[in-house]
NUKOLLUM-749487 format. One record per residue (C-alpha): x, y, z; residue in three letters. Coordinates in steps of 0.5 Angstrom, whole numbers, plus 500, padded with zeros to 3 digits. Example, Ala and Ser with C-alpha at 12.3 -4.5 7.8 and 13.67 -1.06 7.14 Angstrom:
2
525491516ALA/527498514SER/
This chain:
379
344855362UNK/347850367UNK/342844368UNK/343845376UNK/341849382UNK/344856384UNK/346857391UNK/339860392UNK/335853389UNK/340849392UNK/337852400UNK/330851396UNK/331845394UNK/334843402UNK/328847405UNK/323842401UNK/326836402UNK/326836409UNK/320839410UNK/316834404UNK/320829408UNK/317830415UNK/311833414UNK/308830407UNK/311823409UNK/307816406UNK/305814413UNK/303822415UNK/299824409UNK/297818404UNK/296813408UNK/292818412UNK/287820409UNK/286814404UNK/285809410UNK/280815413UNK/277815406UNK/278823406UNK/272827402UNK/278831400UNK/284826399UNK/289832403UNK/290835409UNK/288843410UNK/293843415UNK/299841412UNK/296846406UNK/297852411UNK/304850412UNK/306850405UNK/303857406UNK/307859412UNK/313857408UNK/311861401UNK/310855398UNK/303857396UNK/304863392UNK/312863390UNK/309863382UNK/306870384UNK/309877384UNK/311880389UNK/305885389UNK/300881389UNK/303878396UNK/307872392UNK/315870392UNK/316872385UNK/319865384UNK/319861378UNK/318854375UNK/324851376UNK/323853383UNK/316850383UNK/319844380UNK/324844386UNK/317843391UNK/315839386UNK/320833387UNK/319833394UNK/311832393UNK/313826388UNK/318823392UNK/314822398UNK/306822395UNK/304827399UNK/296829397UNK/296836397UNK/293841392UNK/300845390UNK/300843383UNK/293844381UNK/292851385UNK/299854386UNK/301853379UNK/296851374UNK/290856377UNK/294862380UNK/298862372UNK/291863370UNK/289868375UNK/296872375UNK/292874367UNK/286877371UNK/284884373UNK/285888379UNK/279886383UNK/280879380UNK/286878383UNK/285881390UNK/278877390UNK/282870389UNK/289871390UNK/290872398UNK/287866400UNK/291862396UNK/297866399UNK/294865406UNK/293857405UNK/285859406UNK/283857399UNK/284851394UNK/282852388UNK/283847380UNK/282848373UNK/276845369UNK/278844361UNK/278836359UNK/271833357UNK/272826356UNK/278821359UNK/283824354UNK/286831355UNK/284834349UNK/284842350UNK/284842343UNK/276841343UNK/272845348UNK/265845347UNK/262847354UNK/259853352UNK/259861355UNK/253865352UNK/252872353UNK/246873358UNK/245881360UNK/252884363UNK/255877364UNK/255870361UNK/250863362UNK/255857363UNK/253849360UNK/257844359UNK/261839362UNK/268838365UNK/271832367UNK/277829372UNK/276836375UNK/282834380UNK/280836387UNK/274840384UNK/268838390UNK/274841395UNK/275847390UNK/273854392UNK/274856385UNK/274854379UNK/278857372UNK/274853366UNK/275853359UNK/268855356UNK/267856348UNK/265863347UNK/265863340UNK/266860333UNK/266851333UNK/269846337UNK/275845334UNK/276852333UNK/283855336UNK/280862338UNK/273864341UNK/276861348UNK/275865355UNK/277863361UNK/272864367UNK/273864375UNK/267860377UNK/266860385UNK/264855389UNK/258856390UNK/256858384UNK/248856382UNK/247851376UNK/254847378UNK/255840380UNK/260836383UNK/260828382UNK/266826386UNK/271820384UNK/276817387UNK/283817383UNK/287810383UNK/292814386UNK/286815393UNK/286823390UNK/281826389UNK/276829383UNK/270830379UNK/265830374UNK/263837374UNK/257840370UNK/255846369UNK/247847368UNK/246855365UNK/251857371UNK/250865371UNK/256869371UNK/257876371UNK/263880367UNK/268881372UNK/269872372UNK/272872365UNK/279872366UNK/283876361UNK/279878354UNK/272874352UNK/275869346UNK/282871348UNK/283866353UNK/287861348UNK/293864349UNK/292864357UNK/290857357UNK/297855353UNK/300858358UNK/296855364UNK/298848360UNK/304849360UNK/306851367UNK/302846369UNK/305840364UNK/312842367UNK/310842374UNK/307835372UNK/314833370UNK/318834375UNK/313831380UNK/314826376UNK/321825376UNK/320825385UNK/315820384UNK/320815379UNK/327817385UNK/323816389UNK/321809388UNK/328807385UNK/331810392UNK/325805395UNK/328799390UNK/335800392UNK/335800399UNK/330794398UNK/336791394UNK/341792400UNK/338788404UNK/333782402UNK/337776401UNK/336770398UNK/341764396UNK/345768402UNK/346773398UNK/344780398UNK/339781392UNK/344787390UNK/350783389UNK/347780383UNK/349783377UNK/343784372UNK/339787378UNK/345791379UNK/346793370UNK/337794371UNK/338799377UNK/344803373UNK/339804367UNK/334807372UNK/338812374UNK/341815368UNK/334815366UNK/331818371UNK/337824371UNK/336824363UNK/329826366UNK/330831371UNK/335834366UNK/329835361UNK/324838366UNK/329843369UNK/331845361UNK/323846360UNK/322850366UNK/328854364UNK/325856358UNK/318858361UNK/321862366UNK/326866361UNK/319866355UNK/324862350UNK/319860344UNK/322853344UNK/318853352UNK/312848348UNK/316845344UNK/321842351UNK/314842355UNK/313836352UNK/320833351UNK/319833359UNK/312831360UNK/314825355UNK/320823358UNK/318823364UNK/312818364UNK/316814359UNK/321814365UNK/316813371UNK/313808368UNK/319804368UNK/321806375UNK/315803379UNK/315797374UNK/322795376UNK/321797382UNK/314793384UNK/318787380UNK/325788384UNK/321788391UNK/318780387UNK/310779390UNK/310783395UNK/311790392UNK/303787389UNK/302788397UNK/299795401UNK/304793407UNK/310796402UNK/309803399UNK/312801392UNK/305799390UNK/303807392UNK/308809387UNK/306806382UNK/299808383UNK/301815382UNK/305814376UNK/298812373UNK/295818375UNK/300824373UNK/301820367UNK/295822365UNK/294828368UNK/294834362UNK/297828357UNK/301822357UNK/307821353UNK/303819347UNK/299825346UNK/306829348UNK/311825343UNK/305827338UNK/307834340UNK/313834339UNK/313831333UNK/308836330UNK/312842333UNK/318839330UNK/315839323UNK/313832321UNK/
């Protein structure tokens, strides 16, 4: 498939972009909350927007009230959240949890699925327990307890966990730690007993938790697929989520070049404009074709997802990989092209970095992905 939007992305890709730029702009939403120290680190207001325009559901089919869109649409509403930072639940709800939830029953997904749609509810995953993403170890623990199951354990860096509705939380059913099966997914609602939140400010102002689960009773109907069979559904969560995660990334590393070379157009020094200068111009160049190498992987990756090519994983974290490394070298050229005021909070290049830090992280940096790539290249 081509590695451009077909007329119908394209007028996607215009919607978002003027919608991201108005409504989810710096100074109307980051700079916002942060400087309110929001609790929840987002607007509601701008979320029920995002679900007046369909974006909340496009991943959902159409008979659960969604749009029936795939990745690479969700990729195009990405980008335009990267660009602007704006702090919104889209990627941990729309995307990461509604994949999830879309693998549930019926009366599952008519208990959750409508709040999303409506802009009402905010939901979130539970999977890492440690400071690296890991899935590979889930040691929480779902026992069977009567008809349901009594969750322990811990979850951390639950993004937007305190303000979630719901939480979709990978517990060990079965077998050992390290073990590939006797994993089940679980649909923990907010108010469930035996739960506990200790909130954390991230070093981009978003929010997140370390949740606990103190014998957290559930009855059957929370278990999202099959008990010990979640596995695969959380490969599929990842991997959405992962994809997402790489085109926000891209947004945020077009975002700062966009930022840094209009910076370059206009400070002078020696009576120059800083752009006349040829190595900034060379660095600048560099940059771009990076970053269109980096957008031009995250489309392929979410081609792939949406038309279930084995090679989906595999491109998965190609893009994830590509897109921190790429990241990383925007907003440091950036930050060092803007000289000592880019370390100020009076301009907002310093916001882009601290938000690459944060997505690099989330669901793997490039290391533990370059890992993955290797192994499921056979080496």
């Amino acid at each position: 498939m081509p590695l451009y939007h077909d007329d119908d992305q394209a007028m996607l890709a215009e919607t978002a972009t003027q919608f991201m730029g108005e409504q989810g702009a710096i100074s109307k939403q980051l700079r916002h909350w942060r400087d309110r120290d929001c609790k929840d680190g987002f607007g509601h207001d701008l979320w029920k927007q995002f679900a007046e325009m369909g974006f909340t559901g496009m991943l959902l089919d159409e008979e659960d009230g969604g749009l029936g869109m795939g990745h690479v649409e969700a990729g195009i509403v990405l980008e335009q959240i990267g660009r602007n930072l704006t702090p919104s639940p889209f990627l941990a709800s729309s995307v990461l949890a509604a994949t999830a939830l879309k693998h549930g029953s019926n009366d599952m997904r008519g208990r959750w699925l409508p709040g999303l749609v409506e802009g009402e509810s905010v939901y979130s995953i539970a999977v890492d327990e440690g400071p690296k993403h890991r899935p590979e170890r889930i040691s929480t623990k779902a026992e069977k307890s009567g008809n349901g199951f009594r969750l322990s354990g811990q979850k951390d860096f639950v993004l937007h966990g305190a303000s979630s509705d719901m939480l979709v939380v990978a517990a060990r059913t079965s077998g050992n730690d390290t073990d590939e099966d006797g994993i089940t997914l679980f649909a923990v609602p907010r108010d469930a007993n035996g739960m506990s939140h200790d909130a954390v400010r991230l070093v981009d102002s978003s929010m997140a938790t370390h949740t606990k689960f103190d014998g957290v009773e559930l009855d059957g109907d929370a278990v999202i697929g099959e008990v010990d069979g979640g596995r695969a559904i959380l490969d599929a969560m990842l991997k959405a989520g992962r994809v997402g995660a790489a085109a926000e990334g891209v947004g945020v590393a077009s975002g700062a070049m966009d930022m840094t070379v209009d910076y370059l157009k206009q400070r002078k020094q020696f009576g120059r404009l800083i752009g006349e200068f040829q190595a900034l111009q060379h660095r600048a160049a560099h940059l771009y074709s990076e970053i269109e190498i980096a957008r031009a992987v995250t489309v392929k990756a979410a081609q792939l997802l949406d038309g279930d090519s084995e090679k989906a994983e595999l491109m998965t974290s190609v893009a994830k990989a590509k897109v921190a490394k790429t990241a990383g070298l925007a907003v440091r050229e950036g930050v060092q092209m803007h000289g000592g005021i880019g370390m100020t909070d009076e301009y907002d290049i310093g916001l882009y970095m601290k938000r690459d830090r944060a997505l690099q992280e989330f669901l793997g940096d490039q290391y533990y992905h370059a890992g993955r790539v290797a192994e499921l290249s056979g080496y």
